[in-house]
TIMI-689164 format. One record per atom (N, C-alpha, C, O): x, z, y; atom name. Coordinates in nm, 4 decimals, decimal comma. Last residue first. Example, Ala and Ser with C-alpha at 12.3 -4.5 7.8 and 13.67 -1.06 7.14 Angstrom:
<drenfis>
+----------+----------+----------+-------+
:       c1 :       c3 :       c2 : atome :
+----------+----------+----------+-------+
:   1,2850 :   0,7080 :  -0,2250 :     N :
:   1,3670 :   0,7140 :  -0,1060 :    CA :
:   1,2900 :   0,7870 :   0,0030 :     C :
:   1,3409 :   0,8039 :   0,1138 :     O :
:   1,3190 :   0,7800 :  -0,5690 :     N :
:   1,2300 :   0,7800 :  -0,4500 :    CA :
:   1,3200 :   0,7800 :  -0,3300 :     C :
:   1,4236 :   0,8465 :  -0,3319 :     O :
+----------+----------+----------+-------+
</drenfis>
This chain:
<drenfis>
+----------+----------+----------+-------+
:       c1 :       c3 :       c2 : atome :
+----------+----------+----------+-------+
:  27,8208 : -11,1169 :   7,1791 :     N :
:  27,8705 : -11,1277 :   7,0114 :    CA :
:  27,7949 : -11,0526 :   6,9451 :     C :
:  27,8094 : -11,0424 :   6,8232 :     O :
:  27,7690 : -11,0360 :   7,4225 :     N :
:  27,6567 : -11,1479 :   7,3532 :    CA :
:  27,6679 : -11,1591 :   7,2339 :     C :
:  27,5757 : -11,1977 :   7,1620 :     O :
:  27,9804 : -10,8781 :   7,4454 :     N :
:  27,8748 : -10,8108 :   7,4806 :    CA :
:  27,7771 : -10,8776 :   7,4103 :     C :
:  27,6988 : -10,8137 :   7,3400 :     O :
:  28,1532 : -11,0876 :   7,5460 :     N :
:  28,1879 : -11,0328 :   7,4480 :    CA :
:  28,0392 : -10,9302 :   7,4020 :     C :
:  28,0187 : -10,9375 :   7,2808 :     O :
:  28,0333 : -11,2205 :   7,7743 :     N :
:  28,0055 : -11,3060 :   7,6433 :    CA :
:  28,0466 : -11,1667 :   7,5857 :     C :
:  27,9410 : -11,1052 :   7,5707 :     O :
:  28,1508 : -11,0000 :   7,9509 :     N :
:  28,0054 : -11,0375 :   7,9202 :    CA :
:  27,9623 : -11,1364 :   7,8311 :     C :
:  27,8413 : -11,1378 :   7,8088 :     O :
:  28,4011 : -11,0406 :   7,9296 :     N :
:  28,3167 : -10,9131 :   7,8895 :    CA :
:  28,1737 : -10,9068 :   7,8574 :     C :
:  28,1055 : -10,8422 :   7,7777 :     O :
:  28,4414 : -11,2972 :   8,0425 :     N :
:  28,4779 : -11,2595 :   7,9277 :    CA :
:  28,3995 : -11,1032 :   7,8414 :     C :
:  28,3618 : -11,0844 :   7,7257 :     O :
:  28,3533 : -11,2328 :   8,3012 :     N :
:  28,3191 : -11,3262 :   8,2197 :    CA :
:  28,3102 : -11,2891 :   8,0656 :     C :
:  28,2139 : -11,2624 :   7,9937 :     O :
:  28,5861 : -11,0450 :   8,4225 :     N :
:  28,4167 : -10,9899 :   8,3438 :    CA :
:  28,3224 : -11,0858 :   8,2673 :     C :
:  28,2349 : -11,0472 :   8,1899 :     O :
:  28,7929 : -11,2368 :   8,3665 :     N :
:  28,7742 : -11,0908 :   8,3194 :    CA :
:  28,6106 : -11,0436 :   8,3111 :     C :
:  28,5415 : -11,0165 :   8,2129 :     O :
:  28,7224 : -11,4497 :   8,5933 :     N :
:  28,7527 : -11,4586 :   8,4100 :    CA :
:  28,7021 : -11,3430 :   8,3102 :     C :
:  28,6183 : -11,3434 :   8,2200 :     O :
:  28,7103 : -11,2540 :   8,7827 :     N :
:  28,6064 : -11,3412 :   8,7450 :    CA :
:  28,6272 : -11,3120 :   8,6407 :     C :
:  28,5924 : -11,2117 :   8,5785 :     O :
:  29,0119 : -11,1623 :   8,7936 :     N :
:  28,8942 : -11,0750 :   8,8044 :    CA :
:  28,7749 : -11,1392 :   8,7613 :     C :
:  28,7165 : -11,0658 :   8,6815 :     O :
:  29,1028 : -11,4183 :   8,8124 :     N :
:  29,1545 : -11,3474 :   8,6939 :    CA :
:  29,0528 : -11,1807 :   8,6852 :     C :
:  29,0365 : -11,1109 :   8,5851 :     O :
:  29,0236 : -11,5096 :   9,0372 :     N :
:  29,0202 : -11,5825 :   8,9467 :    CA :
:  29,0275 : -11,4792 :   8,7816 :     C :
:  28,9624 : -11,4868 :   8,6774 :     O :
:  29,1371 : -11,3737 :   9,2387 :     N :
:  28,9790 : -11,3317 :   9,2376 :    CA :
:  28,9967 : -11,4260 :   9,0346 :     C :
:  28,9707 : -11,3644 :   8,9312 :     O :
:  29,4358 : -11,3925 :   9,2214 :     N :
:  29,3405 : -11,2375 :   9,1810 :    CA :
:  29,1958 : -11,2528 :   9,1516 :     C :
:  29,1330 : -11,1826 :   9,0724 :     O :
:  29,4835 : -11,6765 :   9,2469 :     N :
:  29,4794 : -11,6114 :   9,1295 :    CA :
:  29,4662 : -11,4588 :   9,0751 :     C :
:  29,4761 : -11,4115 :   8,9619 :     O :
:  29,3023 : -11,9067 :   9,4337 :     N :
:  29,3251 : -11,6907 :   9,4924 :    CA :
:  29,3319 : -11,6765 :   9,3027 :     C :
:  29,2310 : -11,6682 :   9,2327 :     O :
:  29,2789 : -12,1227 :   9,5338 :     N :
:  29,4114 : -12,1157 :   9,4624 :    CA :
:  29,4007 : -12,0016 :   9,4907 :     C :
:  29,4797 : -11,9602 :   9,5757 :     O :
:  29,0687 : -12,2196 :   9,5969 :     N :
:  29,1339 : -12,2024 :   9,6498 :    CA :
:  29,2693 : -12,1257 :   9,6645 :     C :
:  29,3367 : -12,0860 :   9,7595 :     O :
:  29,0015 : -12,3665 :   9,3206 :     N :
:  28,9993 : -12,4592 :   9,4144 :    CA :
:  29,0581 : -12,3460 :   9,5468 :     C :
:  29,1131 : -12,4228 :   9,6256 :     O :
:  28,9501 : -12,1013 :   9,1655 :     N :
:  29,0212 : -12,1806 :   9,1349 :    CA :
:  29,1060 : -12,2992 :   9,2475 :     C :
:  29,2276 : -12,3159 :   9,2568 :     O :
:  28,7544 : -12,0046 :   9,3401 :     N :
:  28,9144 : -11,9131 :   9,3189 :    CA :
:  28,9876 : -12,0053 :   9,2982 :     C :
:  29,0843 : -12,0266 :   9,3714 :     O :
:  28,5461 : -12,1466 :   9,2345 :     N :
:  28,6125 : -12,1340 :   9,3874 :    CA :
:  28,7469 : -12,1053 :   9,4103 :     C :
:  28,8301 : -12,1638 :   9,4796 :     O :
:  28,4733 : -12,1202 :   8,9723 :     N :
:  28,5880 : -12,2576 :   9,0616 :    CA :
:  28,6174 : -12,2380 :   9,1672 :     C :
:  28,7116 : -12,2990 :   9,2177 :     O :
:  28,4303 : -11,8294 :   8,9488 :     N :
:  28,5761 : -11,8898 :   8,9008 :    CA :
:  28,6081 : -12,0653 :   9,0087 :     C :
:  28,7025 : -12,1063 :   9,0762 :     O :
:  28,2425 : -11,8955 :   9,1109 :     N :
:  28,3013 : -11,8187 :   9,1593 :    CA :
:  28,4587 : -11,8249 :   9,1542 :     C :
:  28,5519 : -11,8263 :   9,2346 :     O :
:  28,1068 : -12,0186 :   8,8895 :     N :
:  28,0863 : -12,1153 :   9,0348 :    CA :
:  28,1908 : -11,9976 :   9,1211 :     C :
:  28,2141 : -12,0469 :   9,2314 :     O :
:  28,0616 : -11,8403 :   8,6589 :     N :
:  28,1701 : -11,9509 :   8,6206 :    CA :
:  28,1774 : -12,0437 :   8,7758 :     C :
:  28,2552 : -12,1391 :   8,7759 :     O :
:  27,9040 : -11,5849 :   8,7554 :     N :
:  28,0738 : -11,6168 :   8,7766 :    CA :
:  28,1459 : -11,7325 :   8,7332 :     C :
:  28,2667 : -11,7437 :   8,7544 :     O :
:  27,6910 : -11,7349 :   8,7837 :     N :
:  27,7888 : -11,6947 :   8,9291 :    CA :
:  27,8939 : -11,6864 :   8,8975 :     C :
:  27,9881 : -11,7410 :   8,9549 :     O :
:  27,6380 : -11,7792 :   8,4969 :     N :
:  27,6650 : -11,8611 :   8,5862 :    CA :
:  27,6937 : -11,8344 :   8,7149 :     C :
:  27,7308 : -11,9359 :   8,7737 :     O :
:  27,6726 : -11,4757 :   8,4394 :     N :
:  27,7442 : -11,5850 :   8,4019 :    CA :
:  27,7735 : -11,7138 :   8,4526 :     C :
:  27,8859 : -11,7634 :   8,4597 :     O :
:  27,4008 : -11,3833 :   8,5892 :     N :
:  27,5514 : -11,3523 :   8,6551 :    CA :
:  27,6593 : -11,4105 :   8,5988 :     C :
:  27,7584 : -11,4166 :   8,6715 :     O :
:  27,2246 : -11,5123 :   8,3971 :     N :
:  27,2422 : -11,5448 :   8,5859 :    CA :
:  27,3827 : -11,4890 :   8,6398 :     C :
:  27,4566 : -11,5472 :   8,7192 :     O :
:  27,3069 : -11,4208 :   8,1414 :     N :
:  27,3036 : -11,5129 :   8,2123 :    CA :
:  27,3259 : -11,5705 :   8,3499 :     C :
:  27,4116 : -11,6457 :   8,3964 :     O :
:  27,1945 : -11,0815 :   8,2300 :     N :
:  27,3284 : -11,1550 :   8,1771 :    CA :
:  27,3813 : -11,3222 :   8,2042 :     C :
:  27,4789 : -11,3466 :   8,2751 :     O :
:  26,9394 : -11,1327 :   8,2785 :     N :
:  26,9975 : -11,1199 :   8,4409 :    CA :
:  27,1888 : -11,1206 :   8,3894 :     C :
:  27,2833 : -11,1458 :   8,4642 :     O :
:  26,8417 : -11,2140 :   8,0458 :     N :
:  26,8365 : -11,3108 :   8,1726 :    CA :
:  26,9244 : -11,2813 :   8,2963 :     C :
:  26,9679 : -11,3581 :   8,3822 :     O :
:  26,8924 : -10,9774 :   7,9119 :     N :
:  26,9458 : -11,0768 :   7,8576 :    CA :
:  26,9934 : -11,2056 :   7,9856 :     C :
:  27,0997 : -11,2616 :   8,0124 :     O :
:  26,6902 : -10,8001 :   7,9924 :     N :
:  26,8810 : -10,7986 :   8,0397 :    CA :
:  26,9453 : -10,9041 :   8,0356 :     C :
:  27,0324 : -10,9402 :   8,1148 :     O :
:  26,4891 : -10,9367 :   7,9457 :     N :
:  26,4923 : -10,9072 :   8,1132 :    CA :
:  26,6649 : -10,8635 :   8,1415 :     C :
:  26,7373 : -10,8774 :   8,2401 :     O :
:  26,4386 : -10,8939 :   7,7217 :     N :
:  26,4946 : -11,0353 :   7,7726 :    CA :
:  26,5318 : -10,9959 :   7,9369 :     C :
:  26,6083 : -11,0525 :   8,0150 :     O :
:  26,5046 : -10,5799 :   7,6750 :     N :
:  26,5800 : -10,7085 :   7,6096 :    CA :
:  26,5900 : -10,8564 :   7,6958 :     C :
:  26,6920 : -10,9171 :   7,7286 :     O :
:  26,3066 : -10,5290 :   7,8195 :     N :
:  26,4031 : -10,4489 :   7,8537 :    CA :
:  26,4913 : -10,5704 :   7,8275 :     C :
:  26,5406 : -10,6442 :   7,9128 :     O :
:  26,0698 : -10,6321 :   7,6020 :     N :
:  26,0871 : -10,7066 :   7,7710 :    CA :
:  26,2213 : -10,6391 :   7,8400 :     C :
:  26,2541 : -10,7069 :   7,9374 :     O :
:  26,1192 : -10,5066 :   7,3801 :     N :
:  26,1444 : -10,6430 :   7,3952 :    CA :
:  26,1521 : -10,7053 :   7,5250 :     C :
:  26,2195 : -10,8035 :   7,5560 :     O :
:  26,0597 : -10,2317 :   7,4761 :     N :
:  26,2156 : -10,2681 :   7,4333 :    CA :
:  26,2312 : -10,4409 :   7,4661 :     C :
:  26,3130 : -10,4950 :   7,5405 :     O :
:  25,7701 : -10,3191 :   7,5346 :     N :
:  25,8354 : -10,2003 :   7,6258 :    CA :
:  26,0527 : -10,2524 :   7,5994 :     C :
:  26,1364 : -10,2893 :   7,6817 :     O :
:  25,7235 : -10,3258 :   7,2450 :     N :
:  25,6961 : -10,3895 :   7,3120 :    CA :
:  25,7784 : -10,3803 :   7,4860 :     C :
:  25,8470 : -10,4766 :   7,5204 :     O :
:  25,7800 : -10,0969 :   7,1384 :     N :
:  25,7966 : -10,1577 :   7,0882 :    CA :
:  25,8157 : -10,2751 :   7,1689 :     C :
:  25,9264 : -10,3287 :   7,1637 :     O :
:  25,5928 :  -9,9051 :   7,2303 :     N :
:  25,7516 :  -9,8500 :   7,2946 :    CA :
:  25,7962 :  -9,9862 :   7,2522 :     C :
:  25,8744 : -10,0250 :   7,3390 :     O :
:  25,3598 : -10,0253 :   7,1511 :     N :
:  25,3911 : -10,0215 :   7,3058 :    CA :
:  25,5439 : -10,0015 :   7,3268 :     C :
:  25,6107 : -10,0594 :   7,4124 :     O :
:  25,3664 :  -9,9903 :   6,8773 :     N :
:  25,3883 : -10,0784 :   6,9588 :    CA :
:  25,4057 : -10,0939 :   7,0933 :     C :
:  25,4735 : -10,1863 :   7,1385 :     O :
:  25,4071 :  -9,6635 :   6,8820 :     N :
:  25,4874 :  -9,7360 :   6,8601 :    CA :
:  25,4781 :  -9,9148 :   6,9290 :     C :
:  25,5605 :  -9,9586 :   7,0093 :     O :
:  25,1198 :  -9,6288 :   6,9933 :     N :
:  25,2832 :  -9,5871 :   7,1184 :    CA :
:  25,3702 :  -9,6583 :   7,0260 :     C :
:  25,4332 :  -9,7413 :   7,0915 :     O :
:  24,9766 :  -9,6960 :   6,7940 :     N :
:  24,9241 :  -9,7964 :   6,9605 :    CA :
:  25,1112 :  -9,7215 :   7,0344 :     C :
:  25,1892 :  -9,7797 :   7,1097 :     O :
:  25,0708 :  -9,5667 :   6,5343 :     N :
:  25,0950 :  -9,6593 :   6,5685 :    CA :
:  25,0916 :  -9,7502 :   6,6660 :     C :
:  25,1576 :  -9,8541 :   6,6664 :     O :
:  24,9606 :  -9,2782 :   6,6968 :     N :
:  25,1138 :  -9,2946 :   6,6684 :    CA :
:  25,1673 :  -9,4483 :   6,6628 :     C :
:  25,2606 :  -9,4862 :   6,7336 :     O :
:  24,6899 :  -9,3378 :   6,7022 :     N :
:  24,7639 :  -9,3589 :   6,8572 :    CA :
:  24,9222 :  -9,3371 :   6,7765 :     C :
:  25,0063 :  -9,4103 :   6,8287 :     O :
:  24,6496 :  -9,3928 :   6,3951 :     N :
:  24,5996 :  -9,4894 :   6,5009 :    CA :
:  24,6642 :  -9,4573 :   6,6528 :     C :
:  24,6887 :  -9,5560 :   6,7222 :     O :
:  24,6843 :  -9,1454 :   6,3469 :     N :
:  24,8068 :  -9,2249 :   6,3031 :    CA :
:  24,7554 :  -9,3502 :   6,3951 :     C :
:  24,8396 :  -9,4006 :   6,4694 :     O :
:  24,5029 :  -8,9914 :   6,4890 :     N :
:  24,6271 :  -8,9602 :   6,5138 :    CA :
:  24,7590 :  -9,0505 :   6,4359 :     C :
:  24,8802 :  -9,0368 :   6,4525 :     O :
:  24,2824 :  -9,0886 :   6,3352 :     N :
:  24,2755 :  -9,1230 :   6,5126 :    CA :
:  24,4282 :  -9,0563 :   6,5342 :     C :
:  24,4682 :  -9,0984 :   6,6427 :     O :
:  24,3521 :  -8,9918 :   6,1192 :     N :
:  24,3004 :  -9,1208 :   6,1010 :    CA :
:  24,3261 :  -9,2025 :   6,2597 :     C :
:  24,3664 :  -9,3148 :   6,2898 :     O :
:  24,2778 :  -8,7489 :   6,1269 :     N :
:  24,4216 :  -8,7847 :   6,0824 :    CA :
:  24,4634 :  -8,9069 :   6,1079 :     C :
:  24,5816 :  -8,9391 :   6,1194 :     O :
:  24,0317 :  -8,7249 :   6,1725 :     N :
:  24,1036 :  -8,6513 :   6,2737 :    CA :
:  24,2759 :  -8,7110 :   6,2692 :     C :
:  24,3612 :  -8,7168 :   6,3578 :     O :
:  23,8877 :  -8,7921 :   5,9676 :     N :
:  23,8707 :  -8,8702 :   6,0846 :    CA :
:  23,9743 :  -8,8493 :   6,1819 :     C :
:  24,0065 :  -8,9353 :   6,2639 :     O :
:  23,9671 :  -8,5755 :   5,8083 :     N :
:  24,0233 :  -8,7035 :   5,7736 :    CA :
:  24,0159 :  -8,8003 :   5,8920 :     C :
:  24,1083 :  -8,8766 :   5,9201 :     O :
+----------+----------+----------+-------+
</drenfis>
């Protein structure tokens, strides 16, 4: 019984860990989602302000992908 006891005790210590392990995966994507949102909305004004309607419409475009992703 002791034996069963120390084997649901490390099943539940790896679940939290894997557990734990996901949640920092999570913000750590989450953040580097962000940071590249705001490059691309300072990227979009550039394009914008130098009138390059390829880079602009390439920006937009992953912009867009990347909120869609946040839905």
């Amino acid at each position: 019984m002791k034996q069963y006891s120390q084997v649901k005790h490390q099943s539940l210590e790896t679940f939290v860990n894997n557990l734990n392990d996901l949640s920092v995966e999570l913000v750590i994507d989450s953040a580097l989602r962000e940071n590249r949102k705001r490059e691309l909305m300072v990227l979009i004004d550039e394009a914008l302000a130098n009138r390059n309607n390829t880079l602009f419409e390439q920006y937009s475009e992953e912009l867009i992908q990347l909120e869609d992703l946040q839905s």
